[in-house]
C-alpha positions, 0 to 999 in steps of 0.5 A: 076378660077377667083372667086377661087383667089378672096376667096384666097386673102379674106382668105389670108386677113382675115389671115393677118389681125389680125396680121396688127391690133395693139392698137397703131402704134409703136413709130418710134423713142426712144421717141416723147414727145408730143408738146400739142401746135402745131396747127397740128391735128393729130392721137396722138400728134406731137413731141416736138424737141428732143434737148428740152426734158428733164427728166420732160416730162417723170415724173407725179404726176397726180396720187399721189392725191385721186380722188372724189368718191362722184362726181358720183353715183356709188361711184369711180373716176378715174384718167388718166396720159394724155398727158398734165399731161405727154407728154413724155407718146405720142406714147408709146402706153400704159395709167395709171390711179388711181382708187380710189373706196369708201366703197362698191362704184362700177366701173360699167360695162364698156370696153376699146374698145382700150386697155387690162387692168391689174389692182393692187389692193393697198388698200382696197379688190377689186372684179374685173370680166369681161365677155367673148364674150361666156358669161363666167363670170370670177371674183376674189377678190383682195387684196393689192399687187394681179393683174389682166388682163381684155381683151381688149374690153370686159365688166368689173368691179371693186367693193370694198367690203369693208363696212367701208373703201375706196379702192385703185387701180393702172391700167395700158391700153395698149393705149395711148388713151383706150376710156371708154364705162359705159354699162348702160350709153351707153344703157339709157342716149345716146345722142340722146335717143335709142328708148324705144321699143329697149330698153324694147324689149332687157333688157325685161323691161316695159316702166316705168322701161325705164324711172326709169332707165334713171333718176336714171342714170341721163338722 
């Protein structure tokens, strides 16, 4: 009898807990515009009194300026609202962020292991895919004014197939603090190294290739 309750309360667990897991706690009051220099740490940032807001916490022009997509190898550059840049954003529980990509630059594979993602395509024609847990590829090419969902957490990507001209697009993360994961950075230039015969055992690669991987990203 006892071990029956003990598997009823697990499964009863197990039921409600998807439920109780959100990205972000909600916000427990119209708005808690981020006090950036209070000395406090906390999960987020503390709220500035209300009495002191005023329209210009709630507004950016962060993303109004193209990023450098020359700074990296792939050829992109992202730009975040944060709260420095927007304290009104504190506890929405959502990101914005420019993506600017050059002729036939890449977002590599990566995840928000916080965040869902829609992405606008403004400028430019955008391939955009990601890969489910089944390992069922799902893509599609954008062009200005379409839309697309990536899940949060799984492995996604964003290449601009135009030869000749840049890309622009607009995302918007449903956290205010998404986190971004590249698959081939996490994999060959962590700090510290993952073993070598790990990775030649799981991409069924030579020692060489591990080697030649991890300089061209930079490791």
């Amino acid at each position: 009898m006892k071990m029956c309750r003990l598997f009823l309360q697990l499964f009863l667990g197990l039921i409600l807990l998807p439920g109780l897991a959100k990205p972000d706690p909600d916000p427990l009051q119209d708005y808690c515009i981020a006090d950036t220099k209070s000395p406090l740490y906390l999960n987020g940032a503390p709220c500035l009194n209300p009495t002191l807001a005023h329209s210009s916490h709630f507004t950016t022009s962060a993303l109004a300026k193209p990023g450098d997509t020359k700074a990296n190898q792939f050829g992109f550059s992202v730009t975040l609202t944060t709260l420095a840049n927007l304290p009104g954003i504190n506890t929405m529980g959502l990101t914005m962020a420019r993506v600017d990509i050059a002729a036939n630059g890449l977002v590599p594979p990566h995840s928000h292991p916080r965040a869902s993602e829609v992405t606008i395509c403004l400028q430019g024609v955008i391939l955009v895919g990601f890969v489910d847990t089944s390992n069922r590829l799902f893509t599609q090419k954008l062009e200005p004014g379409d839309s697309f969902v990536f899940p949060r957490g799984l492995i996604h990507f964003l290449y601009n197939m135009e030869p000749k001209k840049p890309a622009l697009a607009i995302s918007g993360l449903s956290s205010q603090n998404p986190g971004a994961q590249i698959a081939s950075r996490a994999a060959f230039v962590s700090n510290p190294p993952i073993p070598e015969v790990v990775l030649e055992k799981a991409f069924q690669i030579s020692p060489q290739d591990v080697a030649k991987i991890r300089k061209n990203l930079g490791g």
